[in-house]
N, C-alpha and C positions, 0 to 999 in steps of 0.2 A: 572713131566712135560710132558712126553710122553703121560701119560694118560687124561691129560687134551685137548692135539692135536686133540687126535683120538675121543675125548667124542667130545668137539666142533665140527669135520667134522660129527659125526654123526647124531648131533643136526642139521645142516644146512643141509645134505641130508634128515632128515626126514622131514623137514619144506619144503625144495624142492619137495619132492615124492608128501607132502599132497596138495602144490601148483597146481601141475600137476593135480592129481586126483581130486582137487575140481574144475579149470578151465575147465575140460575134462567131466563134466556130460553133459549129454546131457539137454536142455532144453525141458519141460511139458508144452505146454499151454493147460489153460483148454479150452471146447467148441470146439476141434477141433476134430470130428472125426479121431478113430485110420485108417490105413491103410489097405485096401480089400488086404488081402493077398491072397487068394484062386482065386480071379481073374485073367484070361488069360489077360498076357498084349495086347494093341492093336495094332496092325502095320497099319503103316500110307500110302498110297500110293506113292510115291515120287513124288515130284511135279515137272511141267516141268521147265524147266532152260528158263530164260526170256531172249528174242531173242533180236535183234535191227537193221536195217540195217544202218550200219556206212562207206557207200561208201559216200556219202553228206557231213559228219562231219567230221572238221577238228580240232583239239587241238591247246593250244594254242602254241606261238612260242619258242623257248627254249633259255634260257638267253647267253647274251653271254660275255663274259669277255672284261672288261675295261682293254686297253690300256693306262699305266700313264707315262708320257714323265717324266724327271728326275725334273724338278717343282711341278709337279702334288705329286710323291714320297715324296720330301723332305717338303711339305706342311702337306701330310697327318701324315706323321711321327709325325708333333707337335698338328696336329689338333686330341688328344685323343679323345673327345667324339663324334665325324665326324657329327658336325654342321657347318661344312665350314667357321670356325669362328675361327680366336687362339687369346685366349686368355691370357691376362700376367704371368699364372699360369701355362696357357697347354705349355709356350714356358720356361719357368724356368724351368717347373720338368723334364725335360732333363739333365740337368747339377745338379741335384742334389747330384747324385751319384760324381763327378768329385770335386763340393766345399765341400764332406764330407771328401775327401782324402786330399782337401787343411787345412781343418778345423780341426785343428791336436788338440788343446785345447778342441772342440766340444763344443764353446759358440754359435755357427752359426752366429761369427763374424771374416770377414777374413781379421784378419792384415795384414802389410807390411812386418814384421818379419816371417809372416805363410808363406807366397807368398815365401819370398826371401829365407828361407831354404831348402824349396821343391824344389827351381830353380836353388840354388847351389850346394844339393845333386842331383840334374839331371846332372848338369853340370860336375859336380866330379866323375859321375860315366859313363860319356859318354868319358871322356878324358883319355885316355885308356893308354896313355907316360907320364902322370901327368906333361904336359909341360904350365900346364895353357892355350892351343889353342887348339880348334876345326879343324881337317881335316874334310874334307868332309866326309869320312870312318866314323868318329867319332861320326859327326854332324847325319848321317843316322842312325845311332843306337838308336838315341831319337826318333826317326819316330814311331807313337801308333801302336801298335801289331793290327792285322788284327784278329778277331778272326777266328777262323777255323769253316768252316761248313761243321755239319755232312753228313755225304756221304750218296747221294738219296736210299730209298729203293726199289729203284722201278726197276722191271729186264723189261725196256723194248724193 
């Protein structure tokens, strides 16, 4: 079995070696004169650096960032392909992710039975004295997690 390994790895490095070696010739065309090798190369004079006077010229002006009031944000957020247009597709694939966690069967049809289990297990596990009633203590525990944003890199 061992000798079988090492014949195969050998077979495939020599199939590789001859790869290399036959990718790696150099190309002959014919009609080309070979190379004057005994010829002194020639040194070029350097040429001078092209001047301008750029006191007149001005560039153009540098962009500057759009301020978005909280409309502005919550608009762009739906408008994915930013044709200032949302459309019934760009405002649903938001909540995609939210009716796959209701969509517990994954027919991507959400019963009254899917809804009301996912509402009672919230509810069941927000009622923390299992007295069947929500305190306010309680009720803030169902409040959606904020997610955490990474801490800037920036030292400035």
């Amino acid at each position: 079995m061992n000798r079988m390994v090492v014949g195969a790895l050998g077979a495939l490095m020599l199939v590789a070696m001859g790869l290399f070696w036959w990718q790696g010739r150099a190309i002959e065309v014919d009609g080309l004169p070979p190379p004057d090798m005994d010829a002194a190369p020639q040194v070029r004079e350097p040429e001078a650096l092209p001047s301008a006077d750029v006191g007149a010229i001005q560039g153009p002006r540098l962009p500057t960032a759009i301020k978005m009031d909280d409309e502005q944000r919550r608009f762009a957020r739906y408008d994915i392909n930013r044709d200032l247009i949302i459309t019934r597709n760009e405002m649903l694939s938001t909540r995609v992710s939210a009716f796959r966690k209701l969509d517990v069967d994954g027919n991507n049809l959400l019963t009254f039975e899917e809804w009301a289990v996912t509402t009672v297990n919230r509810f069941d596990g927000a009622d923390a004295d299992k007295d069947g009633r929500l305190t306010p203590a309680e009720y803030a525990t169902t409040a959606p997690k904020k997610k955490a944003r990474p801490a800037s890199k920036c030292r400035c």
